[in-house]
Every structure is written in C-alpha cells, then in structure tokens.
C-alpha positions in Angstrom: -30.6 81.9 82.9 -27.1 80.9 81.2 -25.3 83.7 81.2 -23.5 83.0 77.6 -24.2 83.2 74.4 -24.9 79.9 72.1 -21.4 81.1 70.5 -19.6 81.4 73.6 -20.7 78.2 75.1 -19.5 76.1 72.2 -16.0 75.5 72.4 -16.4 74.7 76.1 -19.3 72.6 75.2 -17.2 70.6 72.8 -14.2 70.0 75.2 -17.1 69.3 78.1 -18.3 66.6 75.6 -15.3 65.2 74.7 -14.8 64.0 78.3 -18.2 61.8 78.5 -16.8 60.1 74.6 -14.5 57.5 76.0 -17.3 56.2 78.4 -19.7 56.1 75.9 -16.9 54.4 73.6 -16.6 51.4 76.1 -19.8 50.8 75.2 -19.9 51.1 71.1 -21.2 54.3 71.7 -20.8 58.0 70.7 -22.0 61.3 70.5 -21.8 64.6 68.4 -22.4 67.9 69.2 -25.6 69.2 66.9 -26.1 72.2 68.2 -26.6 75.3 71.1 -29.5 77.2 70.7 -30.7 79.2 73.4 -28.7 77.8 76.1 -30.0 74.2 75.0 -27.1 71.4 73.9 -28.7 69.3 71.1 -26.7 66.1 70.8 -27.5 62.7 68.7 -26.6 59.7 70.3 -24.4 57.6 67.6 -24.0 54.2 67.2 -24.9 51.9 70.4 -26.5 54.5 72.4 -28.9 54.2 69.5 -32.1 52.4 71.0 -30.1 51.4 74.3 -32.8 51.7 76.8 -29.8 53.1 79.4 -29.0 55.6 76.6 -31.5 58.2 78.7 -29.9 57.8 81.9 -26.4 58.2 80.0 -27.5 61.7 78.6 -28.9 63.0 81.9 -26.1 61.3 84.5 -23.2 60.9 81.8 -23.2 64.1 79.5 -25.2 67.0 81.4 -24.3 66.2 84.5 -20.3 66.7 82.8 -21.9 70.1 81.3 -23.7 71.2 84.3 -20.4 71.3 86.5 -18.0 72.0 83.7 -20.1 74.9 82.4 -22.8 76.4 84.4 -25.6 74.1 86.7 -29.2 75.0 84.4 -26.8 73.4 81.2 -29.8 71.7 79.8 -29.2 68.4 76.9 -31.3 67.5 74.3 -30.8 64.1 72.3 -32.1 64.6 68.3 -32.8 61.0 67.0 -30.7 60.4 63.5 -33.1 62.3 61.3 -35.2 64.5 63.3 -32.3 67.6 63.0 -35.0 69.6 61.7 -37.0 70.0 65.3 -34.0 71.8 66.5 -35.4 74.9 66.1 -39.1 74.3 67.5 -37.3 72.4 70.4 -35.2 75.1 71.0 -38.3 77.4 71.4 -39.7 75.6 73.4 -39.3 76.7 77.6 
C-alpha cells in the first residue's frame, strides 16, 4: 500500500517523469502524465513509443523503475493508448 494520496504523489510523480523524457527523446519519443488514481500512474506513450514493440520494456525498465526508487517501490505504471483516456477509471478499479 502507497502510503500517499493521488494528490500528494503528483508533483513528485511529474519531476520522477521528467527524468525518463530525455531518454525517451533520443528516441522520438515522449510521455505525459494522465493521471494517479489510487496509487496507479496512467501515462500515454507519445510519439515514437507509439507502436514501438520496446515501448513495454521502456515503461516497466525506463519509467516505473525511475518511480519505484524515486517514490515508493509498489509505484505501479499504466500506459493509456491515444484515445482510450476513458478506461482510466475502470483500470484504476481494478486490483
């Protein structure tokens, strides 16, 4: 259990995230902050990332694993494919 609340983890979510942007950059990659609900960071992939069949290993090894030791180790990350915003909240339910 995170012991924060979806508003206290955000601006320390953001500055975690802004780390992993200029690795995805090299790439032609990017990523924006969606969300925190429930302790779960929603994040969409933006432009390279988009279809790259790495762009799974980047969220797991690249993003959460910044978020896990930046924040708190059970930091969990969640990409939302460009149009899908609306599952956050079932997602979010989710265990």
């Amino acid at each position: 259990m995170i012991p924060f609340t979806d508003e206290e983890l955000r601006p320390v979510v953001e500055a975690s995230i802004e780390k992993v942007k200029p690795m995805l950059a090299l790439d032609g990659g990017g990523i924006e902050l969606l969300d925190i609900k429930n302790g779960k960071v929603f994040v969409q992939l933006q432009g390279a990332c988009v279809g790259c069949g790495s762009s799974g290993q980047t969220l797991k090894y690249g993003v959460e694993r910044q978020l896990r030791m930046d924040i708190h180790p059970e930091m969990e990350v969640i990409n939302i494919a460009l149009g899908m915003e609306q599952m956050i909240e079932e997602i979010a339910k989710q265990g």
